[in-house]
C-alpha positions in Angstrom: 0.6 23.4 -10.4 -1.0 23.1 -6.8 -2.9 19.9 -7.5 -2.4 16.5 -9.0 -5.9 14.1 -8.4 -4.9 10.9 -9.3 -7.6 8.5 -10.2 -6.8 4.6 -11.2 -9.7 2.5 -12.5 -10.3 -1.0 -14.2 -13.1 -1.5 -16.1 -15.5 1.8 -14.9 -16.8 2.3 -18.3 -20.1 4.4 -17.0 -18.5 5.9 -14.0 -15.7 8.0 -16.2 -17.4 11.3 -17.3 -19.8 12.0 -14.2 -16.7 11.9 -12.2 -14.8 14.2 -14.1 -17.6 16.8 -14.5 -17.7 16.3 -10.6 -14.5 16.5 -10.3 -14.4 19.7 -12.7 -17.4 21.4 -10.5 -15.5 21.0 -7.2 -12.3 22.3 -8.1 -13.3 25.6 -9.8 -10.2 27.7 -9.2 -7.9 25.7 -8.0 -4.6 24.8 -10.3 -5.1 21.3 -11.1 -4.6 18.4 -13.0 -6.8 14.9 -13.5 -4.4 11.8 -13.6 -6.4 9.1 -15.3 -4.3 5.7 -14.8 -6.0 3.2 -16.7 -5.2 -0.9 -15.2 -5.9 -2.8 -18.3 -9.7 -2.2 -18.7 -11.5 -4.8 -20.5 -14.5 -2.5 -21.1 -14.9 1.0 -22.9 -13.3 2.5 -20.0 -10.0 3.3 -22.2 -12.7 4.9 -24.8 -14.2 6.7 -22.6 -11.3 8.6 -21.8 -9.9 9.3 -25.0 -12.9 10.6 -26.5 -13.0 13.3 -23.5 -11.8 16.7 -24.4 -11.0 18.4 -21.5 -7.3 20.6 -20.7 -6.8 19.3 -17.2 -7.0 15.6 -18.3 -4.1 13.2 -18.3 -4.5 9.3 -19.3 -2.0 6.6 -18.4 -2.7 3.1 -20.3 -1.1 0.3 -18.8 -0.5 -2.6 -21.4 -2.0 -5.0 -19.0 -3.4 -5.5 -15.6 -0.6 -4.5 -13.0 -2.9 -4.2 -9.7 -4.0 -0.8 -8.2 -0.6 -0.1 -6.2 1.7 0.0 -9.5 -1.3 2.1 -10.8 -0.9 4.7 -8.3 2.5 4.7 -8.3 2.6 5.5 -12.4 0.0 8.5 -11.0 2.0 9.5 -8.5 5.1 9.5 -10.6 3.3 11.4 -13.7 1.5 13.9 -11.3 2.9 17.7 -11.7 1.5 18.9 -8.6 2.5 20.3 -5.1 0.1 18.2 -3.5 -1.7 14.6 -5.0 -5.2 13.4 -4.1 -5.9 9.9 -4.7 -9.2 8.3 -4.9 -11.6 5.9 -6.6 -12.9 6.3 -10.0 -16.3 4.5 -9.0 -18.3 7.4 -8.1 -18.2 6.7 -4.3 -15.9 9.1 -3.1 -16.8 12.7 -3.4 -14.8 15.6 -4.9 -16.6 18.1 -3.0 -14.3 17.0 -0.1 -11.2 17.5 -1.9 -10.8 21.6 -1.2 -11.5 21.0 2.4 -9.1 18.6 2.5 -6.3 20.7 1.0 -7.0 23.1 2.9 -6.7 21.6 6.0 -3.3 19.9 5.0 -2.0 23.5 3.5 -3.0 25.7 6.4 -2.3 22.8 9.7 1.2 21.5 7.6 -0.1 18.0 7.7 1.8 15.7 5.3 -1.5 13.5 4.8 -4.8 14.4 5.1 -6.6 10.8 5.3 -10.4 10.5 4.7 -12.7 8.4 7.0 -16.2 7.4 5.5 -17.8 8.3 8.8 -21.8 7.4 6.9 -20.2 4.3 4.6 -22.7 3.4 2.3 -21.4 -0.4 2.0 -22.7 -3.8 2.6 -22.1 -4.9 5.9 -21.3 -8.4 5.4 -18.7 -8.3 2.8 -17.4 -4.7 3.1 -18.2 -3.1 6.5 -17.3 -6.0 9.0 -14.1 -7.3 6.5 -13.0 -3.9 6.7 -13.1 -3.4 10.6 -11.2 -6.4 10.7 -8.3 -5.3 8.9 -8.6 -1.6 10.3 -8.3 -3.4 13.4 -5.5 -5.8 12.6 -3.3 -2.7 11.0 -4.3 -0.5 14.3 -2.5 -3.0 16.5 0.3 -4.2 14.0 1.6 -0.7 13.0 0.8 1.2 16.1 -0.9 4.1 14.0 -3.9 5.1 15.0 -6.8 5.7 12.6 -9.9 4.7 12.1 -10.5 4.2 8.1 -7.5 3.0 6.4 -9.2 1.5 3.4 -10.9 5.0 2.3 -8.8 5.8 -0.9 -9.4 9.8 -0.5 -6.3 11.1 0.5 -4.4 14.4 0.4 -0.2 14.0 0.6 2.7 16.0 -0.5 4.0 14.9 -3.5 7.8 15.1 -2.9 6.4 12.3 0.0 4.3 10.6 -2.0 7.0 9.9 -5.1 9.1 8.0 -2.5 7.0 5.7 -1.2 7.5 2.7 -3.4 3.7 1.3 -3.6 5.0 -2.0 -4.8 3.2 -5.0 -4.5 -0.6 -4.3 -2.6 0.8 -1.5 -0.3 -1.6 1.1 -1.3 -3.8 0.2 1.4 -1.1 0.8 3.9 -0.5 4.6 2.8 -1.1 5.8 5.9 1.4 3.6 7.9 3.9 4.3 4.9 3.6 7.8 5.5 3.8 7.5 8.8 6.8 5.8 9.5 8.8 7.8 7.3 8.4 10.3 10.2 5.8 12.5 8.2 2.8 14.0 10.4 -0.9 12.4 9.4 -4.2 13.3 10.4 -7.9 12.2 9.6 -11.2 13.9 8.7 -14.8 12.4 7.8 -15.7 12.9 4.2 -18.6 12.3 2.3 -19.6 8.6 0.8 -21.6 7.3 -1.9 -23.1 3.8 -2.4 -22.1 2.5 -5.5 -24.3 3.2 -9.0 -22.5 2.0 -12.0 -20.3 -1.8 -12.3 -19.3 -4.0 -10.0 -16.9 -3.5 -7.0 -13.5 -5.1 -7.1 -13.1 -6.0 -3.2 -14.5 -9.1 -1.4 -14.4 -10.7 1.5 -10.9 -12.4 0.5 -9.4 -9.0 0.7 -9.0 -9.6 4.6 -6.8 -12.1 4.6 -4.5 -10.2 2.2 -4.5 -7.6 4.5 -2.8 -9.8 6.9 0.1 -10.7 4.3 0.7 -7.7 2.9 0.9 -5.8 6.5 3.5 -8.4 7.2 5.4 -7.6 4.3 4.6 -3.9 4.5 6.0 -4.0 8.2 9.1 -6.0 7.2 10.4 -3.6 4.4 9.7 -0.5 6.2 11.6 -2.0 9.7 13.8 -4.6 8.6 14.8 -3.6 4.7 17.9 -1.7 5.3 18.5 -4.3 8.7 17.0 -7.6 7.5 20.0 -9.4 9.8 18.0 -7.9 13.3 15.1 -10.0 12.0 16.8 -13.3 11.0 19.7 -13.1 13.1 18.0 -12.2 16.1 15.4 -15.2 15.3 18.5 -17.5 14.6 20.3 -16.8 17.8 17.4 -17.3 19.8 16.9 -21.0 18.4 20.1 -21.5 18.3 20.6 -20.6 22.1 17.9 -23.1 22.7 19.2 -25.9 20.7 22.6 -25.2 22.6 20.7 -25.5 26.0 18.8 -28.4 25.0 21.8 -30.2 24.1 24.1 -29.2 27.0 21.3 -30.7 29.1 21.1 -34.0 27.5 24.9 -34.0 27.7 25.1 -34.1 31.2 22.5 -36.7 31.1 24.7 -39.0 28.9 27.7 -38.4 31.2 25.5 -39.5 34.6 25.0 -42.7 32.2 21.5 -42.2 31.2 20.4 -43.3 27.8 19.3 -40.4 25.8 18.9 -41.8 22.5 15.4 -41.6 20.9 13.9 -39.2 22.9 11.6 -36.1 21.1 13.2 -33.1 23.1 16.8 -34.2 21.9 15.7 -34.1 18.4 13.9 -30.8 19.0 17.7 -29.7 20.2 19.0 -30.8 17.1 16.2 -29.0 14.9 16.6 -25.9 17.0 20.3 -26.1 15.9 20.2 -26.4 12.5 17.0 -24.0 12.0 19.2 -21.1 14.0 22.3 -21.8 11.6 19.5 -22.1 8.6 18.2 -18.2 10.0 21.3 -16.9 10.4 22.5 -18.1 7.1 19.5 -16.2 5.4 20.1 -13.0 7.7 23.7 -12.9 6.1 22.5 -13.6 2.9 19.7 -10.9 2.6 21.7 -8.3 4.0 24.0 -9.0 0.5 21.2 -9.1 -1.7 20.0 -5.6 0.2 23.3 -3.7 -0.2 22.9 -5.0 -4.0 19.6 -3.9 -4.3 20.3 -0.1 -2.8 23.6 0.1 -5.1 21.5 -1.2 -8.5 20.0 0.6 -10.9 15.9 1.0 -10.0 13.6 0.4 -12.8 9.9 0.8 -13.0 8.1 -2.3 -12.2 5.0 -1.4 -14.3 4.6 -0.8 -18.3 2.8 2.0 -20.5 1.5 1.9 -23.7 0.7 5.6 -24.4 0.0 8.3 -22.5 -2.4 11.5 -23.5 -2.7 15.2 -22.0 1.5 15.3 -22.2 3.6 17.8 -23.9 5.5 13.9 -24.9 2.7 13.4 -26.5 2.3 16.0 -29.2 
């Protein structure tokens, strides 16, 4: 199969069927498949799908609400495909972009092809400006260079795509995933729609998130399999400058000078036990690490039936 589109939605009852006939319309002979990953919809979004006939159609129902990152990665994990398109089941990306896409990732050998929603039919103040904050933010944190990290419209390979590990709220951070597992990404404006049907599921919270989760993002991808080179380098440093702090006041107790009391000497002390306290966690992270790589991985999410699988039959 040449093509997996993976599509996760929570509660986008009405948005369902005009998205697969588009999605049906725009990729007329192309091998594909439509990964529906249902997040615990409250609605008649899980009706919706199942009372679709259609070949191409696959349906994922979580048991409960997991967050859109475990939901791609059940997507990603079910999708047959050479190559995976994600994107949102809310009518505002469009399909047509898709063969374009592929295309340009097939025929340039580009690992990802990332959209950017160069017209973005958005509200400025709780969508546009939040989201050229955090473009912004990721720009100067991760040192790749796009503009639109937030569009969901994505083409990858899947055999890159199945190892990412979209724990947590990485899935905004696909791009700088990709990316620093050495794999070659480019960019291309696609086509945007402003919402029709429900209500969106971002706000203006979503920046400071951003901030978190790129810290965390940048921690597991740099320091995971070297968490000591964070810790230990951070201990050493405040432990050299407790040392220093202390050496000082000792000459200045044995010139006769009283020393007692004073706020820099205490700061010395602190700076002592907080580089031990670093260097204690360094050592002990780098254990739970090794444990972690040797262990047995299990998937962090939960399914209570599938549809459109031979399994299922």
């Amino acid at each position: 199969m040449k093509l997996s589109v993976v599509v996760c939605v929570y509660n986008e009852e009405e948005n369902i069927r005009p998205l697969i006939q588009q999605l049906t319309d725009a990729l007329e002979g192309i091998d594909y498949e439509i990964v529906y990953v249902d997040d615990g919809s409250k609605d008649g979004t899980l009706r919706e799908l199942y009372a679709i006939e259609h070949d191409r159609l696959r349906v994922i129902e979580f048991r409960k609400n997991y967050g859109q990152s475990l939901a791609l990665m059940a997507g990603i994990d079910y999708a047959q495909g050479e190559y995976i398109v994600t994107m949102d089941g809310d009518l505002q990306n469009d399909p047509s972009d898709i063969p374009t896409m592929l295309a340009l990732a097939e025929e340039g050998d580009w690992d990802m092809v990332a959209g950017n929603r160069a017209n973005r039919k958005d509200g400025a103040l709780l969508r546009k400006i939040p989201s050229s904050i955090a473009n912004a933010m990721i720009r100067r944190l991760s040192g790749v260079h796009l503009k639109d990290y937030g569009c969901a419209l994505k083409v990858l390979r899947a055999d890159l795509a199945k190892d990412l590990g979209l724990y947590g709220e990485l899935h905004r951070f696909m791009p700088v995933l990709v990316a620093l597992e050495g794999a070659r990404v480019t960019q291309v404006d696609v086509k945007h729609h402003a919402r029709q049907f429900g209500q969106s599921k971002y706000g203006l919270g979503r920046t400071f998130k951003v901030i978190s989760d790129l810290m965390l993002m940048l921690f597991f991808k740099k320091y995971m399999q070297k968490p000591m080179h964070l810790f230990g380098n951070i201990g050493v440093l405040l432990f050299v400058i407790g040392i220093f702090i202390n050496i000082y006041f000792g000459v200045l107790k044995i010139m006769g000078e009283d020393i007692w009391g004073r706020p820099l000497l205490l700061l010395g002390f602190m700076l002592l036990i907080a580089g031990i306290q670093f260097i204690t966690i360094g050592i002990i992270v780098e254990m739970l690490m090794r444990t972690y790589f040797e262990s047995q991985q299990k998937r962090p999410y939960k399914v209570r039936r599938t549809k459109g699988y031979e399994s299922d039959e």
